[in-house]
C-alpha positions as CSV (number, residue, x, y, z in Angstrom):
1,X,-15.1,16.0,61.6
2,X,-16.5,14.6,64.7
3,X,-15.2,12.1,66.8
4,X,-16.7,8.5,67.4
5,X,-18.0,9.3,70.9
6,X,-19.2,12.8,70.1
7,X,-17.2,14.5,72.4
8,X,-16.3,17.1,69.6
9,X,-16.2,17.9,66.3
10,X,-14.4,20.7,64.3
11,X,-13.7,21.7,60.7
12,X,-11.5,19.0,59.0
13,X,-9.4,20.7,56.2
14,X,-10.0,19.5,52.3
15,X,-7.8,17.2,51.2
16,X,-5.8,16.8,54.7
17,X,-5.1,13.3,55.9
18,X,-6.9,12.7,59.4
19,X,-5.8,10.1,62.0
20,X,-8.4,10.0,64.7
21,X,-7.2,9.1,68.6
22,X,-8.8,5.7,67.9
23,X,-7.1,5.1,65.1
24,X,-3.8,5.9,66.9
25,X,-4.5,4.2,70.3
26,X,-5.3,1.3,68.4
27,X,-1.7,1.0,66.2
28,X,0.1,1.7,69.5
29,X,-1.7,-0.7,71.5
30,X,-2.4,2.1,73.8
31,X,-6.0,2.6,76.4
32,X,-6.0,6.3,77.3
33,X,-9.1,8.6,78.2
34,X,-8.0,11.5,76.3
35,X,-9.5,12.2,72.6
36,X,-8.8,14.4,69.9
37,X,-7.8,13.9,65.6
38,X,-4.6,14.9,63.5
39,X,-4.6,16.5,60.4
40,X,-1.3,16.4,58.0
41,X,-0.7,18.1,54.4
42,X,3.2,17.8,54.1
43,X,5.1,19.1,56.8
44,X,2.2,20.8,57.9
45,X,0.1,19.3,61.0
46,X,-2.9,20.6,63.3
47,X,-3.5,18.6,66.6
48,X,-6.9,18.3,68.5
49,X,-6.2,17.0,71.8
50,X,-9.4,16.8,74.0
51,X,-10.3,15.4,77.6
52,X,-12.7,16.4,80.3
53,X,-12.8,19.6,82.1
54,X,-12.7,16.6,85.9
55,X,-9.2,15.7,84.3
56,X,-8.1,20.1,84.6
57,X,-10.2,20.0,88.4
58,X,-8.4,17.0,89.2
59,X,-4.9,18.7,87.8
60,X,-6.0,22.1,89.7
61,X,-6.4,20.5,93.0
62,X,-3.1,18.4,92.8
63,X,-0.6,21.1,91.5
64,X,-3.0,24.5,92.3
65,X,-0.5,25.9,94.9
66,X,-3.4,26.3,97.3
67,X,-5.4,28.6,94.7
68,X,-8.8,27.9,95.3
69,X,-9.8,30.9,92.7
70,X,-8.7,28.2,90.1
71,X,-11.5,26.0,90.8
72,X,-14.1,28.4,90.1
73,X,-12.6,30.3,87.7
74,X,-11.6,30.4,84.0
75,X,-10.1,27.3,83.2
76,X,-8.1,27.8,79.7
77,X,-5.3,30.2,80.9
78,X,-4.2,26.8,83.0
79,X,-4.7,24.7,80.1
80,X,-2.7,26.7,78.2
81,X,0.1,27.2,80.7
82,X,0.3,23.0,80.8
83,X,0.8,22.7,77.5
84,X,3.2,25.1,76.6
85,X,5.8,23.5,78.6
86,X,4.6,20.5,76.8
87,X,4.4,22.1,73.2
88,X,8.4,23.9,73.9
89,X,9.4,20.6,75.1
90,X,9.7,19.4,71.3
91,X,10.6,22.9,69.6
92,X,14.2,24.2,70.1
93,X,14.4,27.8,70.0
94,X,10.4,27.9,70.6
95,X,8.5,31.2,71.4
96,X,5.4,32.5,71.9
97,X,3.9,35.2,71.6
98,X,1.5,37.3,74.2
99,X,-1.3,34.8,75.3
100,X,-4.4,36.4,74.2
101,X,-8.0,35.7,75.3
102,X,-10.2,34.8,72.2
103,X,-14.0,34.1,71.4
104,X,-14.9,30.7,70.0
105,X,-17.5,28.0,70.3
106,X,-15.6,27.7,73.9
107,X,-17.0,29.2,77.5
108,X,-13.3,30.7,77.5
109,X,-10.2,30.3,75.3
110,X,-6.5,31.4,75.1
111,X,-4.4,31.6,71.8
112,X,-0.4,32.5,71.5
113,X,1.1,32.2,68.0
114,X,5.1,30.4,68.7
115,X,8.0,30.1,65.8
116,X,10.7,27.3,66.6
117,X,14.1,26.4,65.4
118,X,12.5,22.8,64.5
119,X,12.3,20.0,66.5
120,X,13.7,19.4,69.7
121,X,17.3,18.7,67.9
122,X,16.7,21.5,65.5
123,X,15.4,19.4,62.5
124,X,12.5,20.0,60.5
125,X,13.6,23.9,59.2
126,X,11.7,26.8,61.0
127,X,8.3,26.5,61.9
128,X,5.4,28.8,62.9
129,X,2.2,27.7,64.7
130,X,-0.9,28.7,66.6
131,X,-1.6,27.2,70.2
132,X,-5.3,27.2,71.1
133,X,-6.7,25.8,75.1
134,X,-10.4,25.6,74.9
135,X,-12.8,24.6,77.6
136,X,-16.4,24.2,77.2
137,X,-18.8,22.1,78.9
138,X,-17.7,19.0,80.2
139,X,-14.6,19.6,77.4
140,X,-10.9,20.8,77.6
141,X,-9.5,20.7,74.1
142,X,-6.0,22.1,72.7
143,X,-5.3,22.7,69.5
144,X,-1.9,23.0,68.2
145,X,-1.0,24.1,64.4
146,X,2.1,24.0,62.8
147,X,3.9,24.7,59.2
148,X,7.3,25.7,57.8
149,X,7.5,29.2,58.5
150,X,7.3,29.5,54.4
151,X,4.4,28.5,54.6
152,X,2.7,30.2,57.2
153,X,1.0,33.4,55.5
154,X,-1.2,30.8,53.7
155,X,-1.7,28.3,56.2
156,X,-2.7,30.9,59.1
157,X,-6.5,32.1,58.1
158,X,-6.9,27.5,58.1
159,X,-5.2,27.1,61.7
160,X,-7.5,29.9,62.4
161,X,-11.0,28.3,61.0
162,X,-10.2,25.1,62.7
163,X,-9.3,26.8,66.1
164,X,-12.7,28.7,65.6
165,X,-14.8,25.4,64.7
166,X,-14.2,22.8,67.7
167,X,-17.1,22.4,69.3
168,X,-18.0,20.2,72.7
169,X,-21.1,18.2,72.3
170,X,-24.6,19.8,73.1
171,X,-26.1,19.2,76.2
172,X,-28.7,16.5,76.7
173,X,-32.2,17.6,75.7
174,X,-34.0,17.3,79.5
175,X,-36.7,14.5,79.6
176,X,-40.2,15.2,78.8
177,X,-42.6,16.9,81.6
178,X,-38.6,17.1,84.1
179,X,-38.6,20.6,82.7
180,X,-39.3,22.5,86.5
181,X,-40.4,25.8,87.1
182,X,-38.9,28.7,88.5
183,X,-38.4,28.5,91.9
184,X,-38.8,30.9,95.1
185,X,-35.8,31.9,96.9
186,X,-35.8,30.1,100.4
187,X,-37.3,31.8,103.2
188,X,-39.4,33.9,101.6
């Protein structure tokens, strides 16, 4: 899969349905910067969610507490942290597991595995997902997996190739002949 303005792409699983952010904005009537694609077999779902890595600065600088580290340093462990009060939000009984710091296509990633109860009134039977925040480039991107909890030792190794396979766009190839040399340090 890769989305209409090539911020991302990522593995798309065979046979899944897939409703793109355009496709949704557009039903709901809705304008919004952010990006991303669902997938759904059944009960089971896996959500892209992507915006820009000025949308996390801008979030940093506003609700940072005055840690300037944040700016400048890695960005997915505050991702994350955002959207698991979203993700619990909609589970009852949700938890997570130890947040662990994983290597994908992403500068820097976090992943926590989380059961639930169901939904936030306790509908939908138990389920069992992964959580993925993934920053890369000029991209922030979360992925969130779910699945009845039945199903979950055969859906795992897929929430797992998708997480692996999102991908920001490559960088701009630089003009012809604006390739510049190395350069001296100053003063010397």
């Amino acid at each position: 899969f890769t989305a209409s303005d090539k911020s991302f792409s990522c593995t798309a699983p065979g046979g899944w349905e897939t409703t793109t952010s355009d496709k949704a904005q557009q039903m709901v009537g809705k304008d919004q910067t952010t990006g991303g694609v669902l997938f759904r077999s059944g009960s089971a779902t896996i959500e892209v969610t992507t915006d820009t890595v000025s949308t996390l600065m801008a979030y940093i600088l506003v609700h940072g507490n005055g840690d300037t580290d944040a700016l400048t340093g890695p960005k997915a462990g505050i991702l994350h942290k955002q959207w698991k009060i979203a993700t619990s939000a909609i589970h009852k009984g949700y938890q997570e597991t130890k947040v662990t710091a994983i290597a994908e296509n992403m500068e820097d990633a976090r992943l926590s595995e989380w059961t639930a109860n169901g939904n936030v009134f306790g509908l939908g039977g138990h389920v069992h997902g992964y959580r993925a925040s993934l920053v890369g480039g000029s991209l922030t991107a979360v992925v969130v997996c779910q699945c009845l909890d039945a199903d979950w030792p055969i859906l795992k190794p897929a929430f797992r190739h998708v997480i692996a396979s999102v991908t920001p766009p490559a960088p701009p190839p630089s003009a012809p002949g604006m390739d510049m040399p190395p350069m001296a340090p100053v003063g010397q």
